[in-house]
N, C-alpha and C positions, 0 to 999 in steps of 0.2 A: 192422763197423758202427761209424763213430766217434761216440763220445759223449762232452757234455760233462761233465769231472767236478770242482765246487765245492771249494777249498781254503779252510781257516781255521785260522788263527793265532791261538790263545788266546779264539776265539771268535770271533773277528772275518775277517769273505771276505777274503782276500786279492788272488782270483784263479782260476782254471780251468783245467786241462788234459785232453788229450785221450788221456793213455797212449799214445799213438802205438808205443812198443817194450816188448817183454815179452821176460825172460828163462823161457819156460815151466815148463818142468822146475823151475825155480827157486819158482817164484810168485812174482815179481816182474814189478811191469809199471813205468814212467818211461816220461817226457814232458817237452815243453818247460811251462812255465807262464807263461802270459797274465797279467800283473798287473792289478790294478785300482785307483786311486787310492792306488799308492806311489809316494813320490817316486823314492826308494832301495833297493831289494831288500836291500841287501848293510847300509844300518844298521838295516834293519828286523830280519833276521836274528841279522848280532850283537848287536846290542839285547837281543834275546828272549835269545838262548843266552847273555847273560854274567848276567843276572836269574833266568834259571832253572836256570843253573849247567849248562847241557849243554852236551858238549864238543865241541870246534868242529877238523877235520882240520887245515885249512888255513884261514889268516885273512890275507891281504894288503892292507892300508887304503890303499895307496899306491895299488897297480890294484882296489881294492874286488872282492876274489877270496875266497869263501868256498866251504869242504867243512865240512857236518856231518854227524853220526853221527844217527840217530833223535833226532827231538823230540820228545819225548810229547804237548807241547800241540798238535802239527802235526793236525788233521784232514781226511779228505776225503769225500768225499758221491754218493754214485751219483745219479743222475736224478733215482729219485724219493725222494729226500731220505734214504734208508737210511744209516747210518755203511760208510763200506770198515773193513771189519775185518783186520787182521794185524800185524805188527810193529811196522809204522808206516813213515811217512816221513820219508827227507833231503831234502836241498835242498844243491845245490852250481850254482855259475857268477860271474858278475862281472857287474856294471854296465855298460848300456851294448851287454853283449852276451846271449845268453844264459843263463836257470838253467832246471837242470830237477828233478823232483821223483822222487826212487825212492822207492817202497813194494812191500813186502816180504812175505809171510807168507802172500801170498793162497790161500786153498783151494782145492784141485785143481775140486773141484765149480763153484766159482765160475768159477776160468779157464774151465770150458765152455761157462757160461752166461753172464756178464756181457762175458767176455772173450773171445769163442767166437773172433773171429776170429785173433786171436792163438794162440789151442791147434790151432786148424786147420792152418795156417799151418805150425807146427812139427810134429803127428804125421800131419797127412793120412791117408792109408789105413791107420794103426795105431791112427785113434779111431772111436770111432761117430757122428762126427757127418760129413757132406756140406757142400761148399758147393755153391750153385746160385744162378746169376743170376734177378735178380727179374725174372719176365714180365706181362706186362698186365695177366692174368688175375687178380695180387696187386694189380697198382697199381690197378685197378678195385674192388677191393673195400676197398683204403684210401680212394677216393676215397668210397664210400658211406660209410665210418667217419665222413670228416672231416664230410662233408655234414650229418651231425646235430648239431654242433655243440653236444656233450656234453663236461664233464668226467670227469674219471675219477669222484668220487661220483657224479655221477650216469646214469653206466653203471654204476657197483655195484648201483644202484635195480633197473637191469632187466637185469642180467645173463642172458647165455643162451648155453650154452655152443653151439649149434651154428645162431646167428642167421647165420650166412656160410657159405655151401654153394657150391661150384662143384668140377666133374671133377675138377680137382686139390688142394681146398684145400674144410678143415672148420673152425670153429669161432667163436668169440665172448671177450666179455669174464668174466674170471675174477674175482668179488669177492674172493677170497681173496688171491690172487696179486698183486692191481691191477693187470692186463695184459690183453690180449687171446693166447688162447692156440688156436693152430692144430695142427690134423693136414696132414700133407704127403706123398700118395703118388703115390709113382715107383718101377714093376718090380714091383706088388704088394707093395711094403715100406714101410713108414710110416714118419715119421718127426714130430719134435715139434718147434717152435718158441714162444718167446713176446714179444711186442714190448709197449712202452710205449705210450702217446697219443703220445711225444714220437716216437719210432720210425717210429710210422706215417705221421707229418705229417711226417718224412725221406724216405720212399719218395714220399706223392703227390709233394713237390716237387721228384721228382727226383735228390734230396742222398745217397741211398745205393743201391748196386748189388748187393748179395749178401747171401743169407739163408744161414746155418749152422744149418741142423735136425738135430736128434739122433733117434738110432733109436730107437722106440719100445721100452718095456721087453717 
């Protein structure tokens, strides 16, 4: 499921990417990065790293070609606004043409769940989670989510964990979690999933095809 995820630079957005590749095993996921009102990538970059003294691989001013090593001040931001937590990220490319952003560190736990489709992808039938194309049955029941025309507080207000029932698919909005959280069985075996508001308004519109549900404990 691709999702959008917010970068900032000493505070300040940058820009977005969408992880597009992950080295699993590793915990590492990179992406291209979408800037946002830079003029320059590559003087914004060395800028930062010669002011905060981080060192920088590779520096070519002539073709504006930068590698660096972890930023500390580099941050990135899941959905709904949570910090990605792990080692941190670089940022390497050049002007003009692509950069993209590695981060590093990420918990096996998390690859399942934030990054499910990427842990799929690499252990398939040696994890417990499934993938399964989304059928009707789901996008009619986001279509009832969207129709209420709620935020997520206030689905917190009335959370219920088993307000969406049908054959294949149980569940509601989790206050805890800020998600909507499902049961999903197939063959007698259950399995779990959890999606965002933003998630959900991806399925009605069409914008994402597969769900990765994990086995139930």
């Amino acid at each position: 499921m691709r999702k959008k995820y917010e970068i900032e630079l000493n505070g300040v957005k940058i820009g977005t990417t969408d992880f597009e590749y992950a080295d699993t095993p590793m915990g590492v996921v990179h992406g291209k990065i979408d800037f946002e009102n830079v003029e320059s990538p590559y003087e914004l970059i060395r800028n930062h790293c010669k002011k905060f003294k981080v060192q920088i691989n590779q520096d070519e001013p002539k073709h504006k070609i930068i590698d660096t090593v972890v930023i500390p001040e580099l941050k990135v931001y899941l959905e709904n606004g949570i910090e990605l937590i792990g080692w941190g990220g670089a940022i390497t490319g050049m002007d003009n043409e692509e950069y993209e952003i590695q981060f590093g560190g990420v918990d096996y736990r998390l690859m399942q769940t934030e990054f499910a489709h990427h842990y799929y992808e690499y252990f398939k039938d040696e994890c417990d989670l499934i993938k399964i194309k989304i059928d009707q049955e789901f996008i009619e029941i986001c279509k009832k989510i969207i129709s209420k025309n709620l935020t997520e507080n206030e689905w917190a207000e009335i959370e219920s964990s088993d307000e969406f029932q049908t054959e294949s698919y149980s569940g509601g909005f989790d206050a805890t979690e800020m998600e909507f959280c499902f049961s999903f069985y197939d063959n007698n075996q259950e399995y779990w999933f959890q999606l965002s508001l933003t998630d959900i308004k991806r399925i009605k519109n069409g914008e994402t095809e597969y769900l990765y549900p994990r086995k139930a404990d």
